[in-house]
C-alpha positions in Angstrom: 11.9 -22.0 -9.4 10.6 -18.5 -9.3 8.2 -17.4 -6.0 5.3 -15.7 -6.7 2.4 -14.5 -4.6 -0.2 -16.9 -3.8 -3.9 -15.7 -3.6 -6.6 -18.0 -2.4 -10.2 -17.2 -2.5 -11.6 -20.5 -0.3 -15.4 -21.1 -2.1 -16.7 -22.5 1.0 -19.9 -21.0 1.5 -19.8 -20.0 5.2 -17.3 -17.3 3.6 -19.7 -16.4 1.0 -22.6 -15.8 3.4 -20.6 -13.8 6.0 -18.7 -11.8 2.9 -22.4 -10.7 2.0 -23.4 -9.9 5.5 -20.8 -7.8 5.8 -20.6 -5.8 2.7 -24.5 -5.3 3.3 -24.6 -1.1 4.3 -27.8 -2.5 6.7 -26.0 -4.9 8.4 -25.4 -3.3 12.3 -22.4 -3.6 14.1 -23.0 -6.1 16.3 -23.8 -8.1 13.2 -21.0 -7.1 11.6 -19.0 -8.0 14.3 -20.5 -11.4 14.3 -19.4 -11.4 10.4 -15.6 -10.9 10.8 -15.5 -13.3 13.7 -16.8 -15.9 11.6 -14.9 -14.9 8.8 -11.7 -15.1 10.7 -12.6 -18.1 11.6 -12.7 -19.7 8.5 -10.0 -17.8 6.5 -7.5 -18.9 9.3 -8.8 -22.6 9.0 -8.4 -22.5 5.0 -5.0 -20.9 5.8 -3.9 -23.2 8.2 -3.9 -25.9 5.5 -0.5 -27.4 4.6 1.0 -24.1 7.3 0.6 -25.9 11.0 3.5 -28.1 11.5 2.6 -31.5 12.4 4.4 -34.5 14.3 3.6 -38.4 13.8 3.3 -40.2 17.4 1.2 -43.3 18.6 -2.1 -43.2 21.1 -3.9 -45.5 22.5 -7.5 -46.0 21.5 -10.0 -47.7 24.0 -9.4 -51.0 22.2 -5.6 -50.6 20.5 -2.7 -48.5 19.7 -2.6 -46.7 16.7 -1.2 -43.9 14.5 -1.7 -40.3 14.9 -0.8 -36.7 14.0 -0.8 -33.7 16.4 0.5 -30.4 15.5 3.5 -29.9 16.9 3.8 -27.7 19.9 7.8 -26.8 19.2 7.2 -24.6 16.4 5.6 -21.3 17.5 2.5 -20.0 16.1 1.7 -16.1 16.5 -1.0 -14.1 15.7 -0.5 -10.4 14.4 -4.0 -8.4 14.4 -3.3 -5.3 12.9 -5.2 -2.5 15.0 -7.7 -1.4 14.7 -9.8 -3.5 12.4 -7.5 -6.3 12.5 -9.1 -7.3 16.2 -12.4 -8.2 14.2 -10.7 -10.9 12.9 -8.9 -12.1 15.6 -11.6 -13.7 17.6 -12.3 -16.2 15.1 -8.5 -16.7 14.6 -7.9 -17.6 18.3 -10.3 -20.3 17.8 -8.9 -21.9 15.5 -5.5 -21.3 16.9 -5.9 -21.4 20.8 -2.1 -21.6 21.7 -0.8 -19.1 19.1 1.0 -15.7 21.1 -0.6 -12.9 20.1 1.3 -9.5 18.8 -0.7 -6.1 18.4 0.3 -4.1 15.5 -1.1 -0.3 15.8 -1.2 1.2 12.2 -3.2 4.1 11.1 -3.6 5.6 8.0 -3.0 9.7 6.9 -6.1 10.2 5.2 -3.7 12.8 3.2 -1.2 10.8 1.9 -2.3 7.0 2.8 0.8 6.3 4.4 0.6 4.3 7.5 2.3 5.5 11.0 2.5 3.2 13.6 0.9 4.2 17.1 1.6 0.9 18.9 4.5 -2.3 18.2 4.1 -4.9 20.5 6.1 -7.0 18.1 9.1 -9.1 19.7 12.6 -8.0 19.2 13.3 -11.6 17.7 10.9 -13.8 16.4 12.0 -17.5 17.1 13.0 -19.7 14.1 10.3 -21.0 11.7 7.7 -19.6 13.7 4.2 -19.5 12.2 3.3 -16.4 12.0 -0.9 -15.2 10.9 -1.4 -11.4 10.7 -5.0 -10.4 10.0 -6.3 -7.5 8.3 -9.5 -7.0 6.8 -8.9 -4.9 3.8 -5.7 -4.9 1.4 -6.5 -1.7 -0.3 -3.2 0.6 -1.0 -0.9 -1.7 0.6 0.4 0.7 3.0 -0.6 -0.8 6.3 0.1 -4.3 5.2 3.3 -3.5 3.7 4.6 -1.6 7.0 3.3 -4.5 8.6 5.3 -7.2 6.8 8.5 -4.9 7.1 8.3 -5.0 10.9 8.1 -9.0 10.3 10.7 -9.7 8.5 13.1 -6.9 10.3 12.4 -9.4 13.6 13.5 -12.5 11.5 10.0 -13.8 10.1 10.3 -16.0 7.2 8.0 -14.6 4.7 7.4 -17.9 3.3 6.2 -18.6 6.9 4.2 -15.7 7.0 0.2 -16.0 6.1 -2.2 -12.9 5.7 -6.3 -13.1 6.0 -8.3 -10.6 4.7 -12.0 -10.1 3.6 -11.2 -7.9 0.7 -8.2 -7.7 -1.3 -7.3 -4.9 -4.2 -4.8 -5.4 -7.2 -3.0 -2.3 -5.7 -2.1 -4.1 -2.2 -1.5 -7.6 -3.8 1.2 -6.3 -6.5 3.0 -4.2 -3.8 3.2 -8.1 -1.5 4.1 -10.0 -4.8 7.2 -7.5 -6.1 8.4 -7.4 -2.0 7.5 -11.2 -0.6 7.2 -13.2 -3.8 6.9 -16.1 -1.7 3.9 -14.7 0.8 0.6 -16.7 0.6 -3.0 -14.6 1.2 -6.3 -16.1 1.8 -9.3 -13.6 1.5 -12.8 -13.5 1.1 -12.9 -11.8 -2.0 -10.6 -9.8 -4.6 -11.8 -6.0 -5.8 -10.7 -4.2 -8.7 -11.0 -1.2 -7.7 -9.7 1.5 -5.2 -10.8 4.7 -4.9 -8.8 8.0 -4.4 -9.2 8.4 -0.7 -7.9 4.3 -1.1 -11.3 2.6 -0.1 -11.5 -0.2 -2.3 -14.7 -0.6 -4.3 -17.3 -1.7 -3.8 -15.7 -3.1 -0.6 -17.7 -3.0 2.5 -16.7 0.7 4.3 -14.4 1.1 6.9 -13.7 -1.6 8.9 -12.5 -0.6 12.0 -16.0 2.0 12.2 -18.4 -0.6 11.4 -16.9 -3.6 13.8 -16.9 -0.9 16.7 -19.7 0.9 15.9 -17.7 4.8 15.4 
């Protein structure tokens, strides 16, 4: 069987609300703040579906034994916020995923050429086996950032197949460049664009991140 990239778009309606919120120009930045907080939160419990390895045990109830599923705390999780905008999400991640390691990922964009250079890797020299691994970054626009990104992954022994990526808005641009490199990746987002513009903001998209979550 063939891999292919797998694109969700979760139509819960908590997404849809905070999507809005944030795209809205009027929205301030503590509000928008309070936006990708929530959205991480929800993207990473859609994407946590079917992803969290589980084990089968037995507890004890007040009035009888019985059977039960915990996730299973030998299989590493980590978290992979990719600075600086990827921190908005990463609050609402760490709720969801309380236990998961957390790995900063420093990327910025030439606003020349829209190639990423990395200005921080606090990325392990080995990832364990199977480890879980959520990297969050609000806009797939180019594909530069998240492409560097998933490089640096899977040159530390990341499974792509392990791999899950939450964003808020997603372009065709990004999304072709992750399906023709990591056919088997899966990426939850609030919404899909068509279009990206040619200093790479994708359209009508909601600005620049990183600026609007800290207010610059």
């Amino acid at each position: 069987m063939t891999l292919q990239l797998r694109v969700y778009v979760p139509p819960h309606p908590l997404i849809k609300h905070w999507l809005a919120v944030a795209r809205d120009a009027g929205t301030p930045s503590v509000l928008f703040r309070s936006a990708m907080t929530e959205l991480g939160r929800w993207l990473t419990y859609e994407a946590a579906r079917e992803w969290l390895p589980t084990q089968e045990t037995t507890v004890q109830s007040p009035l009888d034994s019985c059977p039960a599923t915990l996730i299973d705390p030998t299989v590493p999780v980590a978290v992979v916020p990719i600075l600086r905008a990827g921190l908005g999400l990463l609050e609402g991640a760490q709720t969801v995923l309380p236990l998961a390691s957390i790995y900063h990922l420093g990327l910025v964009r030439d606003e020349e050429t829209l190639q990423p250079l990395c200005y921080l890797n606090k990325l392990p020299k080995k990832f364990q086996s199977q480890t879980r691994v959520l990297v969050t970054d609000p806009m797939l626009a180019t594909g530069g950032s998240i492409m560097a990104a998933m490089a640096e992954l899977t040159q530390r022994g990341v499974d792509p197949t392990q791999v899950r990526i939450i964003s808020v808005v997603a372009a065709p641009p990004a999304l072709q460049k992750l399906n023709d490199a990591y056919p088997g990746l899966i990426v939850y987002t609030a919404t899909i664009d068509q279009m990206v513009n040619d200093r790479g903001f994708i359209v009508p998209g909601l600005g620049d991140a990183g600026d609007r979550i800290f207010g610059t």
